[in-house]
N, C-alpha and C positions, 0 to 999 in steps of 0.2 A: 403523785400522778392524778389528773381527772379525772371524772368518771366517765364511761365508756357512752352510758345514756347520756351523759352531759353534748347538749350541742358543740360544737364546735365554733367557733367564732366566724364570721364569712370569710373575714382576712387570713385568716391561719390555713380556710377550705382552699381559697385562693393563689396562696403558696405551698401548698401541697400540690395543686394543680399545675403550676408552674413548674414545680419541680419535677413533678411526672412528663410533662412536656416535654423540658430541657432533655430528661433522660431518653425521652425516645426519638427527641430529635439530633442527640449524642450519639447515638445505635444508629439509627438512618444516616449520619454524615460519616460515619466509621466505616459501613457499608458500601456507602458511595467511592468514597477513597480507597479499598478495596477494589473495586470494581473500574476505576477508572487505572487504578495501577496495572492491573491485568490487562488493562483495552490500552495505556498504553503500550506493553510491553509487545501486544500483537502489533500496533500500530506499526513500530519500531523495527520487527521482524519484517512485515510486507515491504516496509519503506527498501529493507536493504534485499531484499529478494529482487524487486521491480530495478533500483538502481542497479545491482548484479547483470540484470536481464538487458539492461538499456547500456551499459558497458559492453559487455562482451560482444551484441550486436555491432555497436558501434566500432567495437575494433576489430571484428571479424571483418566487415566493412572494408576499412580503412585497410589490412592487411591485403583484401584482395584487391583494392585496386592498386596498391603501391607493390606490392608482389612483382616482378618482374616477368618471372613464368606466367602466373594467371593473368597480368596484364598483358602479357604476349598473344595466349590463348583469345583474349575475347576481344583484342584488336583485329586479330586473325580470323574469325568469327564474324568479324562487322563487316570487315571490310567484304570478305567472302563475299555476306549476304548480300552487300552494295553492288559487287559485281557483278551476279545472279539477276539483280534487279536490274539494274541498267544496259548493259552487255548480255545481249544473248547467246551470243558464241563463245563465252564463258564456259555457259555448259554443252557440252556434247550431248546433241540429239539423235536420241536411236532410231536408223531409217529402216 
């Protein structure tokens, strides 16, 4: 072994130095990777909640207007209002 008062060589300070590095910058990409598994995982979760959310809308949608009942209803509804609007004898006015 050397002695402890003995210098060190720069080369040898040098790789120690390096090697301290590597190790910490081993621990910080271990961390990252960590931390990006978890962000995706959230990611992953939002992604299928919003696409859930953007489904069902869109077949609720789709169910009411191809529905035949609710299609009946808001044809019956329109036209209503069309006649109200253009026709005033539509509605009965109270004298």
């Amino acid at each position: 072994m050397s002695d402890p008062n003995q210098k060190q060589s720069p080369l040898c300070l040098l790789v120690q130095q390096l090697q301290q590095e590597l190790q910490n910058q081993h621990v910080e990409i271990q961390s990252l990777w960590s931390n990006l598994d978890a962000l995706h995982i959230v990611v992953q979760i939002l992604i299928q909640i919003v696409v859930q959310i953007v489904v069902q809308t869109v077949f609720q949608t789709v169910i009411q207007c191809y529905d035949p009942t609710q299609r009946a209803v808001l044809l019956h509804m329109s036209n209503q209002w069309e006649r109200t609007k253009t026709d005033k004898r539509a509605v009965p006015h109270p004298h």
